[in-house]
Backbone as CSV, one residue per row, in Angstrom:
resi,resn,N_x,N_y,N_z,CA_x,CA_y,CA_z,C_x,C_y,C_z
1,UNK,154.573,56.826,88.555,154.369,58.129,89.183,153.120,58.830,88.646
2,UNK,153.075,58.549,87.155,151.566,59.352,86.664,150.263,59.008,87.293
3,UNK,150.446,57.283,87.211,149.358,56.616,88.035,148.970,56.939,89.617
4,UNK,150.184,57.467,90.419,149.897,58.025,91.817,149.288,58.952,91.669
5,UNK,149.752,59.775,90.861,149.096,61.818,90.476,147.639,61.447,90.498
6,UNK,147.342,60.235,89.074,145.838,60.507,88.923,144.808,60.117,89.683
7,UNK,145.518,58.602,90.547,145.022,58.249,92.037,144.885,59.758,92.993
8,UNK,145.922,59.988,93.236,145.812,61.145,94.331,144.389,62.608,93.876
9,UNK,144.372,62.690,92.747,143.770,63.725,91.984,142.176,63.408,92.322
10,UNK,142.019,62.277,91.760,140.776,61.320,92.042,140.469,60.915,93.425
11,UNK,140.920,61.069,94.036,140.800,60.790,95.461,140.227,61.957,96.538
12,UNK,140.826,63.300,95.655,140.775,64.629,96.431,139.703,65.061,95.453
13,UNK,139.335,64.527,94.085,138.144,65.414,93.731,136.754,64.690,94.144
14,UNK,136.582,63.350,94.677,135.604,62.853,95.401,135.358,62.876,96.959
15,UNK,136.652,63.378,97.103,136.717,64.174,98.981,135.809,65.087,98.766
16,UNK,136.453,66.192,97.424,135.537,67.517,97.421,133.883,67.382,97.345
17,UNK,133.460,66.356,96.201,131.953,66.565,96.340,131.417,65.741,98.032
18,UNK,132.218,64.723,98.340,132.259,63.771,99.467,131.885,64.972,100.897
19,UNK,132.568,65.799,100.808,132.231,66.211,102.209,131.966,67.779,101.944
20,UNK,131.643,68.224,100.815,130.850,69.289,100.372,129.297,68.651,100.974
21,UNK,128.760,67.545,100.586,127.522,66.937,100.951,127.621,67.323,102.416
22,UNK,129.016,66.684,103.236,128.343,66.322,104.500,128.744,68.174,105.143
23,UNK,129.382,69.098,104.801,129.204,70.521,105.075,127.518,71.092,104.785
24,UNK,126.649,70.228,103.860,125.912,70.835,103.798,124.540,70.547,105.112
25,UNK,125.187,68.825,104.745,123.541,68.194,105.480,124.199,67.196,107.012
26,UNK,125.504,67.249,106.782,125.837,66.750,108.281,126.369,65.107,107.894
27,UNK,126.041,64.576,106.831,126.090,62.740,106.909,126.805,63.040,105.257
28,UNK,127.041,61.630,104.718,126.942,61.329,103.338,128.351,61.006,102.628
29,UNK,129.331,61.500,103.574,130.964,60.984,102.321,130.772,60.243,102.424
30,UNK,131.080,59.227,103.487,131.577,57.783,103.254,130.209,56.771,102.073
31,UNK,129.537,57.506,101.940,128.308,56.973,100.757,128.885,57.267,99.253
32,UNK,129.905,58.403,99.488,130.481,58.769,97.733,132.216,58.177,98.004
33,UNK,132.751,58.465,99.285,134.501,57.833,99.719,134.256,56.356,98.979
34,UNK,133.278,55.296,99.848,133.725,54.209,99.524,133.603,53.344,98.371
35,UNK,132.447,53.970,97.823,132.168,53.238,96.390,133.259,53.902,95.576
36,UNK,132.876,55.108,95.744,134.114,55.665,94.568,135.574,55.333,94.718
37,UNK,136.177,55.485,95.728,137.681,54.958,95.578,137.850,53.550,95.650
38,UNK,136.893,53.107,95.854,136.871,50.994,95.161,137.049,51.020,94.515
39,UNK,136.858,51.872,93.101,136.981,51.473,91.976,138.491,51.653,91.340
40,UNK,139.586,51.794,92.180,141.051,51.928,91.846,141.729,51.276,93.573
41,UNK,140.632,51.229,94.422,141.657,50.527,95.902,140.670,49.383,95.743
42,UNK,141.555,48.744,96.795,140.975,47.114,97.377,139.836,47.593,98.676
43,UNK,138.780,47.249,98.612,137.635,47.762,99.536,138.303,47.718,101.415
44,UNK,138.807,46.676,101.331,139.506,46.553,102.626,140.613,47.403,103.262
45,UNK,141.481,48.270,101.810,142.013,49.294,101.936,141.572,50.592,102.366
46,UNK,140.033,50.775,101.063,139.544,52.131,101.718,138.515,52.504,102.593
47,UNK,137.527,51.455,103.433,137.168,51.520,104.507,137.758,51.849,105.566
48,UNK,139.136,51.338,106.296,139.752,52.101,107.117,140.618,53.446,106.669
49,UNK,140.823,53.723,105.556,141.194,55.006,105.288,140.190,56.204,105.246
50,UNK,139.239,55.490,104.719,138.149,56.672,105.218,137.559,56.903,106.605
51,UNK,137.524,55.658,107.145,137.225,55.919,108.527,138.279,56.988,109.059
52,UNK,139.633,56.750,109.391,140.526,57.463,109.556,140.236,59.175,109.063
53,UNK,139.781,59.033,107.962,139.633,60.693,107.259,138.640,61.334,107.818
54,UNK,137.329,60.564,107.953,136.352,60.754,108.457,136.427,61.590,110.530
55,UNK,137.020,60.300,110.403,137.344,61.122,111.978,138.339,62.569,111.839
56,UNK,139.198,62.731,110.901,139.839,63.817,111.277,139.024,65.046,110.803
57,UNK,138.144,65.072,109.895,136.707,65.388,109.184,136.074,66.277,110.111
58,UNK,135.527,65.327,111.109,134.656,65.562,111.865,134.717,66.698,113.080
59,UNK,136.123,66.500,113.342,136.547,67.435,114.529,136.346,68.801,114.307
60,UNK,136.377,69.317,113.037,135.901,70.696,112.725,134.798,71.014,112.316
61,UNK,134.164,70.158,112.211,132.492,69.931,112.152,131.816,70.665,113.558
62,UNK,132.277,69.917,114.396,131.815,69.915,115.766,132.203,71.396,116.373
63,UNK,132.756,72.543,115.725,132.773,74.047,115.864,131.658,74.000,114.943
64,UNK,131.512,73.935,113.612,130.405,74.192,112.969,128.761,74.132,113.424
65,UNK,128.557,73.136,114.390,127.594,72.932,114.486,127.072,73.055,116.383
66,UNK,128.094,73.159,116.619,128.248,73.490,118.685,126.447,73.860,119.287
67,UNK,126.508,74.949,118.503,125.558,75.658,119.263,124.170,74.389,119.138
68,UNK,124.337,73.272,118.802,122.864,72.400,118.441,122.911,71.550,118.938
69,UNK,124.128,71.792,119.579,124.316,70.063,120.535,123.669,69.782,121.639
70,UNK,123.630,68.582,121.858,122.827,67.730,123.527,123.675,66.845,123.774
71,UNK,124.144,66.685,124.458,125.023,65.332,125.143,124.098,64.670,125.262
72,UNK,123.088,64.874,126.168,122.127,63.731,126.511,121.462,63.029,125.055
73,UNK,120.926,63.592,124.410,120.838,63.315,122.981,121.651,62.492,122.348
74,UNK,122.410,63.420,122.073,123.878,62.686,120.981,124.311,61.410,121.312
75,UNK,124.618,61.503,122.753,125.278,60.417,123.507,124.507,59.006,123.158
76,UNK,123.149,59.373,123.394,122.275,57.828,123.240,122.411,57.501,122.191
77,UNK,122.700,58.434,121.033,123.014,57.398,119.574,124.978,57.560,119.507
78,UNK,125.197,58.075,119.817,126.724,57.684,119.477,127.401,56.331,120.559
79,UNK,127.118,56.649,121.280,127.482,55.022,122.517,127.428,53.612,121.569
80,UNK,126.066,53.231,121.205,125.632,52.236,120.593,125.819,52.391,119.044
81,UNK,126.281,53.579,118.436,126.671,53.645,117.298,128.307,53.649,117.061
82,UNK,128.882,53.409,118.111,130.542,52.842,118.019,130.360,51.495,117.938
83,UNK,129.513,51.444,119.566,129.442,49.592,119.674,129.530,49.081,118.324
84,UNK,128.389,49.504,117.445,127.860,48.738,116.184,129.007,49.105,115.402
85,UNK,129.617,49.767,115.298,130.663,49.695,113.840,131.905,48.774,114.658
86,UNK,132.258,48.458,116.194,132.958,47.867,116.542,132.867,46.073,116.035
87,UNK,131.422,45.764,116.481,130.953,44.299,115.724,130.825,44.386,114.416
88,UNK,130.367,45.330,113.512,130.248,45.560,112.499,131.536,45.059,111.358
89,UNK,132.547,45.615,112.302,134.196,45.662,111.890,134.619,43.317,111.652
90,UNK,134.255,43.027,112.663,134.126,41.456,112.382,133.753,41.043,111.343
91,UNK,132.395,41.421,110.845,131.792,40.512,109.516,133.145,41.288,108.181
92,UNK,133.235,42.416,108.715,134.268,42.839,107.487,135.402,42.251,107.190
93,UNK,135.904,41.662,108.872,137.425,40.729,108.421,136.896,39.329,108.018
94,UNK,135.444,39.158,108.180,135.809,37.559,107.741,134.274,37.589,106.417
95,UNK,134.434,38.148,105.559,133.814,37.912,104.249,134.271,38.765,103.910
96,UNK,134.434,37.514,102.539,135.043,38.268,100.915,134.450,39.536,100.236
97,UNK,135.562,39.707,99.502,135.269,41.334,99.119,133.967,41.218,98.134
98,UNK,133.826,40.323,97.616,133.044,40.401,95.967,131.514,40.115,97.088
99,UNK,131.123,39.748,98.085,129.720,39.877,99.215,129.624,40.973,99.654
100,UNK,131.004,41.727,100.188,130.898,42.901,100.741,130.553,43.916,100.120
101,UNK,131.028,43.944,98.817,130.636,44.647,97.462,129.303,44.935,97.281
102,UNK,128.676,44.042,97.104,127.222,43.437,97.379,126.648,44.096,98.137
103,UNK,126.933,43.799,99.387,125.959,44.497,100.441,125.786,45.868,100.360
104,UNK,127.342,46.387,100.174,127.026,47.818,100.105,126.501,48.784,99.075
105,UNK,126.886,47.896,97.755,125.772,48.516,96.531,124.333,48.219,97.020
106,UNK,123.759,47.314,97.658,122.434,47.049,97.797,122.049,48.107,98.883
107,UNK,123.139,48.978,99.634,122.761,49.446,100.927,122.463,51.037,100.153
108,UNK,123.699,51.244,99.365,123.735,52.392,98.780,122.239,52.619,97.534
109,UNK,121.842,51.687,97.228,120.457,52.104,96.292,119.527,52.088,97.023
110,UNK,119.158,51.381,98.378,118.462,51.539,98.981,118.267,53.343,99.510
111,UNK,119.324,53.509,99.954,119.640,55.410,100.193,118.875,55.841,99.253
112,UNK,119.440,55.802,97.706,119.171,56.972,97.181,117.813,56.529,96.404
113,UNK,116.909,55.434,96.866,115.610,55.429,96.388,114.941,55.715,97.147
114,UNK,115.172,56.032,98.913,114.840,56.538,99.949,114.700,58.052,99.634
115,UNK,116.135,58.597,99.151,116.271,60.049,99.238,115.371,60.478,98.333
116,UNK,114.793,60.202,97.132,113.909,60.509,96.461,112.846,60.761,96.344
117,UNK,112.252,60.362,97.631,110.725,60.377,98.306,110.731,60.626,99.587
118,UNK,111.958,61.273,100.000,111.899,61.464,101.532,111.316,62.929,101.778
119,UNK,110.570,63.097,102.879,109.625,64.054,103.186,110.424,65.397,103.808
120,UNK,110.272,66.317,103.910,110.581,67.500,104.433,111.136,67.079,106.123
121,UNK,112.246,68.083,106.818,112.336,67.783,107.969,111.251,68.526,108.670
122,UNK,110.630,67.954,109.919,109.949,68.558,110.582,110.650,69.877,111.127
123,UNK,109.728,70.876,111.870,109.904,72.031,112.478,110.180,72.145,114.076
124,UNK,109.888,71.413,114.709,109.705,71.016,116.148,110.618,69.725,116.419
125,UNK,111.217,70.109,117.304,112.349,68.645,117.925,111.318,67.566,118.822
126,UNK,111.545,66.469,118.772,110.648,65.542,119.664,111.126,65.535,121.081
127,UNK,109.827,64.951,121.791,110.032,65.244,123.497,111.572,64.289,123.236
128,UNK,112.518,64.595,124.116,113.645,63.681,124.569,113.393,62.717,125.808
129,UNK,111.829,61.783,125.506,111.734,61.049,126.707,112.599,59.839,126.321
130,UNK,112.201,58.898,127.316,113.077,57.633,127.330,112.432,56.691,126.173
131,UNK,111.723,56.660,125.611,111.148,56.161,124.391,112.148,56.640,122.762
132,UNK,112.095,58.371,122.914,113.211,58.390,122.356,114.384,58.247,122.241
133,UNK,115.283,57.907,123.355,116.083,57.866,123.641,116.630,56.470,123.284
134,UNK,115.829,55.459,123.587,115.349,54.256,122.870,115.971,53.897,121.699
135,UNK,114.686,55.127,120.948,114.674,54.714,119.486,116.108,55.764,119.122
136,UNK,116.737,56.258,119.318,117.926,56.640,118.947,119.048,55.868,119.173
137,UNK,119.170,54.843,119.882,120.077,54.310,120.556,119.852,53.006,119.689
138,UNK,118.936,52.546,119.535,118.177,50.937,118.366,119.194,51.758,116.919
139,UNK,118.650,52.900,116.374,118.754,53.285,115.108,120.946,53.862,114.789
140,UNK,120.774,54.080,116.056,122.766,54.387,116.182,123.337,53.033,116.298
141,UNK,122.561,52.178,117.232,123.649,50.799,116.485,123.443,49.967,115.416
142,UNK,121.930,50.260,114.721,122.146,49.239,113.710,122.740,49.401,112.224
143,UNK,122.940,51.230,112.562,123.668,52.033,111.743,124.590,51.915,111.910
144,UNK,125.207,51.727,112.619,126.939,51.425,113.223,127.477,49.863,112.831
145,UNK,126.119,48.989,113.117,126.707,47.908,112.446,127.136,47.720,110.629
146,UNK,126.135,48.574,110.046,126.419,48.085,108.708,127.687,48.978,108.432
147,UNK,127.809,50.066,108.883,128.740,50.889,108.605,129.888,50.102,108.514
148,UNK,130.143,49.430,109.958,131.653,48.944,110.391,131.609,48.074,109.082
149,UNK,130.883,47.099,109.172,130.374,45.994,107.834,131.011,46.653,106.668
150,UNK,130.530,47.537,106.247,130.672,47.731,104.610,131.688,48.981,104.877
151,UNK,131.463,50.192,105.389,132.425,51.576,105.286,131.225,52.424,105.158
152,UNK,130.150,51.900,104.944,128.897,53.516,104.484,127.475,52.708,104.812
153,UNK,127.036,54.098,104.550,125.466,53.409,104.557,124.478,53.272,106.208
154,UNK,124.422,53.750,106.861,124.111,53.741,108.213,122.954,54.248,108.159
155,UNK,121.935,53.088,107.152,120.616,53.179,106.804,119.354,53.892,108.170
156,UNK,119.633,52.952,108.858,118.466,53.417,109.901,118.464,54.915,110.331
157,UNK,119.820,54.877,111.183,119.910,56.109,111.256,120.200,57.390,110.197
158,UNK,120.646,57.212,109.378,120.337,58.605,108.343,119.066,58.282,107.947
159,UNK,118.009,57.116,108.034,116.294,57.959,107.820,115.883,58.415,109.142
160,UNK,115.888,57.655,109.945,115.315,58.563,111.445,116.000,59.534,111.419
161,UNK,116.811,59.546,111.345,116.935,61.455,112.189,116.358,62.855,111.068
162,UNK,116.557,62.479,110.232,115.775,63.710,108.997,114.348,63.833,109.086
163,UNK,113.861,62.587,109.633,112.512,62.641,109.672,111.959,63.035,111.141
164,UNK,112.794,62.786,111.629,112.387,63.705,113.543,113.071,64.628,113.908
165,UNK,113.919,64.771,113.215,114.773,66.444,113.938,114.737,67.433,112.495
166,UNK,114.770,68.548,112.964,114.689,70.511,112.497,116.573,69.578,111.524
167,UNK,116.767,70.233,110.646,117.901,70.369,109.415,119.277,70.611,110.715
168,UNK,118.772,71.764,111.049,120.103,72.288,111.940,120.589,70.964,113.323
169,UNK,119.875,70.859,113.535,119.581,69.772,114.833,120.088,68.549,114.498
170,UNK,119.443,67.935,113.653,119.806,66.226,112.563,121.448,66.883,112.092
171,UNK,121.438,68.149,111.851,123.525,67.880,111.457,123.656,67.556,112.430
172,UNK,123.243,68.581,113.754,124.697,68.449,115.060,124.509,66.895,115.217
173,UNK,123.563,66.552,115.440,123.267,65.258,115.812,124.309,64.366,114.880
174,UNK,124.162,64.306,113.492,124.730,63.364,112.811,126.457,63.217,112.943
175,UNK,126.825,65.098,113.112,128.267,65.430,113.629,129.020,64.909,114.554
176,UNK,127.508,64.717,116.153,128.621,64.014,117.554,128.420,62.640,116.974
177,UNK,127.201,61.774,116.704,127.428,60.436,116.319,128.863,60.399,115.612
178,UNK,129.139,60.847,114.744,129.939,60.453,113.985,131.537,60.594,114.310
179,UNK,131.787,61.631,115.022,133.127,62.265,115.670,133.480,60.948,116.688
180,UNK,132.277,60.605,117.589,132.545,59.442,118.834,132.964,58.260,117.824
181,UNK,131.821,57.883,116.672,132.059,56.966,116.108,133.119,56.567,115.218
182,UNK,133.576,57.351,114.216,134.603,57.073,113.637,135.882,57.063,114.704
183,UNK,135.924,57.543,115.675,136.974,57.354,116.580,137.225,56.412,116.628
184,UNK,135.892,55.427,117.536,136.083,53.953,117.448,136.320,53.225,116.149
185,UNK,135.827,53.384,115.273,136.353,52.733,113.868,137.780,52.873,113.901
186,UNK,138.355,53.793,114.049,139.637,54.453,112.973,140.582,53.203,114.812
187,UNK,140.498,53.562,115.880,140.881,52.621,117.013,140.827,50.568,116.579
188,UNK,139.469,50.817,116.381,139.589,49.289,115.867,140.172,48.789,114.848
189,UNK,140.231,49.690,113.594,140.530,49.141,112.143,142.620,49.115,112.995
190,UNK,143.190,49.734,113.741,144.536,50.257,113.987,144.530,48.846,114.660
191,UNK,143.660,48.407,115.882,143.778,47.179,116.560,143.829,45.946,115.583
192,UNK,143.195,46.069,114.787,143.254,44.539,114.095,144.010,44.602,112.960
193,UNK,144.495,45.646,112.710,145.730,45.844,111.469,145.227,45.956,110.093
194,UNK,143.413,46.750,110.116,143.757,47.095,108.706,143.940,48.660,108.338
195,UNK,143.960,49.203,109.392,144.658,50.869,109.356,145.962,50.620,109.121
196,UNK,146.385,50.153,107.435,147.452,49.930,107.529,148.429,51.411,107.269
197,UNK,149.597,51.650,106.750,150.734,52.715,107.036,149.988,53.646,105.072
198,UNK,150.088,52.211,104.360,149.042,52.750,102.891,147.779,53.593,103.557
199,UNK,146.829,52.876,104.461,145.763,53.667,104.226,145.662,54.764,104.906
200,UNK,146.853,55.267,105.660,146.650,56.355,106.008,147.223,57.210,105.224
201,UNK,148.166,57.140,104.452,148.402,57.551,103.166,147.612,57.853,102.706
202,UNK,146.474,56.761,102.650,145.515,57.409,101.296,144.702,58.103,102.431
203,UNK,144.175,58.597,102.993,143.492,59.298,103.488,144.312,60.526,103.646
204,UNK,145.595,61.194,103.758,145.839,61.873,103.586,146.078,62.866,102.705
205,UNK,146.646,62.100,101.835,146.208,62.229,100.027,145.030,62.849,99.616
206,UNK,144.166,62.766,100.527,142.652,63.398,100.274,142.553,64.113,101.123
207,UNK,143.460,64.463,102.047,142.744,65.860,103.080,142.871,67.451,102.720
208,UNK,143.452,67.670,101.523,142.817,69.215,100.851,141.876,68.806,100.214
209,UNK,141.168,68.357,99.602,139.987,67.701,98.987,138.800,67.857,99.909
210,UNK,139.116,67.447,101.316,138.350,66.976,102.301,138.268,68.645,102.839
211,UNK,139.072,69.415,102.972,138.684,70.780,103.830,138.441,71.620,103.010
212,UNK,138.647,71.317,101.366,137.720,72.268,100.745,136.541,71.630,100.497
213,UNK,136.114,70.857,100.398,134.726,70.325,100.193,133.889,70.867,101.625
214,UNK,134.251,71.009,102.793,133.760,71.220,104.178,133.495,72.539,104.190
215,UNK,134.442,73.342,103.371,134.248,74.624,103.708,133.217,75.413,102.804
216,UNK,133.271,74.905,101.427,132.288,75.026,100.281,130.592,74.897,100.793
217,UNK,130.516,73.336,101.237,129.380,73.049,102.203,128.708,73.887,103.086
218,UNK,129.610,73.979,104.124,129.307,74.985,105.254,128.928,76.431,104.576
219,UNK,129.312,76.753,103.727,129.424,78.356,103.282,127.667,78.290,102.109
220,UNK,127.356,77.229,101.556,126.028,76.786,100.817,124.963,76.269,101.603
221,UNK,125.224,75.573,102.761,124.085,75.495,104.431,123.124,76.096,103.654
222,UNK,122.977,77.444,104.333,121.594,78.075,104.126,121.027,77.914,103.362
223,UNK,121.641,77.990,101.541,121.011,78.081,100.089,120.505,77.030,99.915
224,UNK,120.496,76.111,100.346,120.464,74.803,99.952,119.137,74.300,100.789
225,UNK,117.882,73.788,99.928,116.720,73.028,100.330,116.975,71.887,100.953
226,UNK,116.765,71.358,102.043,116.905,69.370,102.651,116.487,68.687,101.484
227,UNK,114.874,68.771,101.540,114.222,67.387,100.556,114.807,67.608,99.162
228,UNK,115.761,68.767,98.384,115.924,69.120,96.999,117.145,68.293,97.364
229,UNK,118.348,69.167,97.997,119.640,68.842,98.032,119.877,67.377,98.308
230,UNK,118.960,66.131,99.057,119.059,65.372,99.804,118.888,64.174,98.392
231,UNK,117.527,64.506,97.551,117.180,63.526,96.008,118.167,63.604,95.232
232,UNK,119.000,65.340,95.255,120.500,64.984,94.114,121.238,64.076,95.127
233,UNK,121.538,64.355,95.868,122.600,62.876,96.534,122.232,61.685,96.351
234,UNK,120.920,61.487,96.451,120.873,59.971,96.038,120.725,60.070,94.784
235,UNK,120.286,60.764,93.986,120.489,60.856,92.347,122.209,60.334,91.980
236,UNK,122.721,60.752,92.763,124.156,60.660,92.846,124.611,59.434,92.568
237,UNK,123.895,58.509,93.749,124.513,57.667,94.088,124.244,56.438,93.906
238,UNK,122.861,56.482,92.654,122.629,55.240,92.088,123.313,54.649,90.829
239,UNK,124.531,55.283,90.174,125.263,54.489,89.324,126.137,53.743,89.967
240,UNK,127.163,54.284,91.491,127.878,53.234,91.955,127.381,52.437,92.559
241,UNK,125.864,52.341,93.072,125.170,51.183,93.536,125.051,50.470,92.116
242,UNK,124.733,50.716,91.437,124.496,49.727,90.507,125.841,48.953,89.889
243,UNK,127.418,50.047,89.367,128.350,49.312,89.684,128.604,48.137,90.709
244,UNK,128.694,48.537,91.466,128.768,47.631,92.919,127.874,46.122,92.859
245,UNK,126.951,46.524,92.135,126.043,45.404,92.030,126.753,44.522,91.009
246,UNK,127.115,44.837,90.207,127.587,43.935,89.280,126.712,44.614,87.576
247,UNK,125.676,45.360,87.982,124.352,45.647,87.171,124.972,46.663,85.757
248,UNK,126.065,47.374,86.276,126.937,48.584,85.398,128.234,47.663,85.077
């Protein structure tokens, strides 16, 4: 029973910094959910539990951020950013955990050596021609694939969009991708049976964790610099990449 408490405790105090991040900048738990609760679950456990959390996450996001939305926009990266966590979800049932491990520490240092030198968001939104539309739709599925793959990390797209959309804009944006998308995750992981009856447990286990971290976020928005707030997250997040690696 002590061991559940300190599981459960640990679970809800990495919800809190977990989606304090994404209240602030729109993206980023599942970059602190999945490394961090690996290190007491089986990776195959907490990928669909966070997906699951993630989606219930998101739905109050999407009041937070309303007024910034585009369907036409959003849509071109969330469509192809389900697809991709749908195929994505395959390589996850059929390779071992100690590769998968791997990939995603290598995905996660890649982030936060990115976040460290990443440039200011621009001021001006780009034309929404069919070129962009394009390149949003390329960068939502190949983000969707590693996601489904590992549980985090949806490299392409969390650098494109900071670097072409206004702070306010890149959340809503990152908000509908993610609301459509984890849908489909949290649907597929239920279809192939690893949303098992545990991992929704554990994702529940973490949902006061998860709505105070959202609300903390949301309420620090303004105070908070992109290019400052964006280098502590990946400052963050290079010891469990390096765990993950085998390197810690």
């Amino acid at each position: 029973m002590a061991r559940v408490g300190a599981v459960a405790l640990w679970l809800n105090l990495v919800a809190i910094l977990a989606f304090f991040v994404k209240g602030v900048a729109g993206f980023g738990p599942a970059l602190f959910l999945v490394p961090l609760w690996s290190l007491f679950l089986p990776l195959k456990t907490v990928i669909p539990a966070v997906a699951f959390l993630l989606f219930l996450a998101n739905l109050p996001m999407l009041a937070l951020v309303a007024r910034h939305l585009n369907p036409r926009r959003d849509l071109a990266a969330a469509l192809p950013y389900a697809l991709g966590l749908v195929l994505g979800t395959r390589v996850l049932l059929s390779w071992p955990e100690a590769r998968l491990r791997a990939v995603l520490g290598l995905v996660l240092l890649l982030f936060a050596l990115w976040s460290l030198v990443r440039p200011r968001a621009p001021e001006k939104l780009p034309a929404l021609d069919a070129a962009e539309l394009f390149r949003l739709a390329l960068v939502g599925f190949s983000g969707g694939f590693l996601v489904g793959m590992v549980g985090a990390g949806a490299l392409p797209f969390l650098i494109y969009v900071p670097l072409s959309y206004p702070k306010d804009e890149a959340r809503a944006l990152f908000t509908a991708v993610f609301v459509l998308g984890t849908m489909a995750w949290t649907v597929t992981y239920w279809v192939t049976g690893l949303l098992t009856p545990f991992a929704v447990k554990t994702a529940l286990y973490a949902l006061p964790g998860t709505l105070l971290g959202l609300w903390l976020g949301d309420r620090l928005a303004r105070r908070l610099s992109g290019p400052g707030f964006t280098r502590l997250v990946g400052a963050l997040l290079v010891i469990p990449a390096l765990k993950l690696l085998g390197v810690l």
